[in-house]
N, C-alpha and C positions, 0 to 999 in steps of 0.2 A: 296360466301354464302354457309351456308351447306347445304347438303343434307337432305331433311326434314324425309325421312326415317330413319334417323341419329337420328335424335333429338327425333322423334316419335319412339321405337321403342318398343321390349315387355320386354326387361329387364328395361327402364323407369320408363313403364306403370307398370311393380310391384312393383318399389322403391318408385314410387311417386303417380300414379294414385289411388292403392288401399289405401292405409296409405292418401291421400289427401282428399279422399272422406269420410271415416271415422272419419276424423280430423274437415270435413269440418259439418258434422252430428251432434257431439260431439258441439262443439262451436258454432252452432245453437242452442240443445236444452239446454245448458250450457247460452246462452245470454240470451233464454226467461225465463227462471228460474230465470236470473237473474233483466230482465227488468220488471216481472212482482212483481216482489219484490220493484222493485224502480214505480208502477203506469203505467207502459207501457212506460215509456221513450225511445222515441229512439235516444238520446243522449247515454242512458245507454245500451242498446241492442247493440250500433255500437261499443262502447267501448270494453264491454268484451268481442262482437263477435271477433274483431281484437285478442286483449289478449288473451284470450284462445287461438288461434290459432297458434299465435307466439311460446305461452308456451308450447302445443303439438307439433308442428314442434321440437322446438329445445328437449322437452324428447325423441322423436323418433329419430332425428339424435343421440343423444347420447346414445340411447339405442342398438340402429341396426345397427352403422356405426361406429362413434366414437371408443365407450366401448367395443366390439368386436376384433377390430383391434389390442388397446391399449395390452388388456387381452393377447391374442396371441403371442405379442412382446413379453410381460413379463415372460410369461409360456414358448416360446424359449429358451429366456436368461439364466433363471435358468435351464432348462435342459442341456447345454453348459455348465454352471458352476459345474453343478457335475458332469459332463463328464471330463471334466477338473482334477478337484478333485481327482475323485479316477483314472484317468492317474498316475498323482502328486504321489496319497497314492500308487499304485504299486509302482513306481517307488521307491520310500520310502523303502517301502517294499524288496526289492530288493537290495538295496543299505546296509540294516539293514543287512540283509544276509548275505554278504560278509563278512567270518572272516577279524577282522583285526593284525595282528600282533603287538607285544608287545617288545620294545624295552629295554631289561633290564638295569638298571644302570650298569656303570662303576666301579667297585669296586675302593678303594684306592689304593691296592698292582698295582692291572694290568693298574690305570694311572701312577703313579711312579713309574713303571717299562718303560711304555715308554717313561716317559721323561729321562729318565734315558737311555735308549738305542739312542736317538735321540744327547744328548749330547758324549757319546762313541763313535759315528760316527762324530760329529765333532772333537770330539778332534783327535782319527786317521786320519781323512783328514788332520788337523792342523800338525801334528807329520810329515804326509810325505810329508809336504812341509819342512815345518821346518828344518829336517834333512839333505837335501840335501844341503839349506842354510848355515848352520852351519859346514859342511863340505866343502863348499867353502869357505868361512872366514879363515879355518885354511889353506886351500891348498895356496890360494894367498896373506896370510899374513904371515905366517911362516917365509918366505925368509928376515922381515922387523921388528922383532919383537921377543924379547925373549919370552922365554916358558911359563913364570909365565906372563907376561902380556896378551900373548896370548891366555890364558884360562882366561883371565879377561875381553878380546874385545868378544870372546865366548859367555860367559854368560851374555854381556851386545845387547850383535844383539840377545839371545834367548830372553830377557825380551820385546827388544822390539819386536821382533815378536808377542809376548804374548799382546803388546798394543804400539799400534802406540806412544803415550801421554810419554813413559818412558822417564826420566832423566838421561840419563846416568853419570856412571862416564869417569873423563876423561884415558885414556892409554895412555901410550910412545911407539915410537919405537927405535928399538934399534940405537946406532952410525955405521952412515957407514960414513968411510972417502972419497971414491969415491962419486963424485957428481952425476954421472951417475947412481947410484946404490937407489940413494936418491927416495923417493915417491914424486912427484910433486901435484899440488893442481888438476890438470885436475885426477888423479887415483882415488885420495880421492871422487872427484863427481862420474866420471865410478863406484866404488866400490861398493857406498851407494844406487843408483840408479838401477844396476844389482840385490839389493838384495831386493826396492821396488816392481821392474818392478813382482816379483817374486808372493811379498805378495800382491798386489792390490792397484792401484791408488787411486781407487773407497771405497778402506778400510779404509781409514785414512792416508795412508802414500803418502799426497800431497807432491808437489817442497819443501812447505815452511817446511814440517816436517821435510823431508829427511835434507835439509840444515839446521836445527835446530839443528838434531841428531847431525850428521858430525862432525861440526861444536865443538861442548860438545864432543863429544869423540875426538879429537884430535886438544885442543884448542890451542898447541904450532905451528903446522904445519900448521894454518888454521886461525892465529891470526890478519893478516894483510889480510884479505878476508872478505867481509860483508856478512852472511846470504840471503840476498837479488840479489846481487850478484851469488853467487852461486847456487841461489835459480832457476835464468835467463839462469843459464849455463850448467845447471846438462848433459847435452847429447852434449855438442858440442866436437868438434875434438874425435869420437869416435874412432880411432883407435891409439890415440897419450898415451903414459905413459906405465908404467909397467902393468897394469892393464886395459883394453880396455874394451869399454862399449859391452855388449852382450846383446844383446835384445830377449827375450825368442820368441817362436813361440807356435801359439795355439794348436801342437800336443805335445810338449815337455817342457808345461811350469816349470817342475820339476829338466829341466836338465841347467846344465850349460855349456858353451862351450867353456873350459880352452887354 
């Protein structure tokens, strides 16, 4: 049970006690005002004494307790929101301030000049692969091939450097009557394959291109060989033929190893 000094105490007695008594005044002289209007009824005195009462009770809780409260919260919140606010607007503020830099367009001349240097540098990448290629073709075909053909297998390994997809034409080599001396079909894979392994797998120049090539340039020596075939074969017995397979290495992929 509580403490009756609890319940009784002086902050109560001025929320309720004085406002009680007051209310209680009020709604007395407010019932016989109004009972003597209705003849002295005291049906009508008990009525409006309760009414009134109720109605004052609750405009006083909402005048003193409620409406107070309410007000307070609201007049907080909007002080936080423009506290807020003009955080935000410095901050704005602040932000505005900061030059920002202006990145000018690119003229026409200074982007078609780089593209323009971009492809210069491939193409010299391309050239010093190229060249060392083509300078093996003539070292280890020479010995199997007259002069004028020879400058025609030349410019048919430069084309396709230039593009995996070329058709070549076909070339002859020249007669040897020793058989010993002959190119057998394992040189011809070794050959084609030393000069892929060179330009990139990954470029175009797959098993089946290489053996496509081969194949078109020297369709007499290569006649009775399937594409397929050769396609399966391109590295085996790499040390058998006039021609042995050399497999480049990733610090010297430019060099050949005659």
């Amino acid at each position: 049970m509580r403490n009756l000094t609890t319940i009784i105490s002086k902050e109560t007695c001025l929320f309720y006690g004085l406002p009680g008594t007051a209310i209680l005044a009020v709604s007395l002289i407010l019932s016989c005002k109004v009972g003597n209007d209705f003849a002295g009824s005291t049906f009508v005195n008990t009525v409006s004494f309760f009414g009134s009462n109720v109605l004052l009770w609750l405009l006083y809780l909402v005048l003193f307790q409620y409406l107070p409260v309410d007000l307070m919260r609201i007049w907080l919140s909007r002080k936080n929101l423009v506290s807020i606010k003009a955080t935000k607007n410095n901050a704005d503020i602040g932000t505005v301030a900061t030059p920002v830099s202006i990145v000018h367009p690119m003229t026409a001349e200074e982007y078609k000049a780089h593209c323009a240097e971009f492809e210069r540098k491939k193409q010299e990448e391309h050239q010093k692969l190229v060249k060392p290629i083509i300078d093996y073709v003539g070292r280890v075909m020479s010995p199997f091939m007259e002069e004028a053909e020879l400058d025609l297998l030349r410019n048919e390994i430069q084309a396709w450097c230039d593009n995996p997809n070329h058709k070549p034409k076909p070339v002859k080599l020249k007669t040897v009557h020793d058989y010993k001396d002959k190119l057998k079909t394992v040189s011809f894979k070794h050959f084609i394959w030393n000069i892929a392994a060179r330009l990139g797998f990954g470029n175009g120049y797959s098993g089946k291109i290489q053996a496509d090539f081969i194949k078109s340039l020297f369709p007499n020596e290569l006649k009775d060989v399937e594409s397929k075939s050769l396609e399966r074969s391109l590295t085996n017995s790499p040390d058998d033929g006039h021609i042995k397979l050399d497999r480049p290495k990733h610090t010297d992929n430019y060099i050949f190893h005659f």
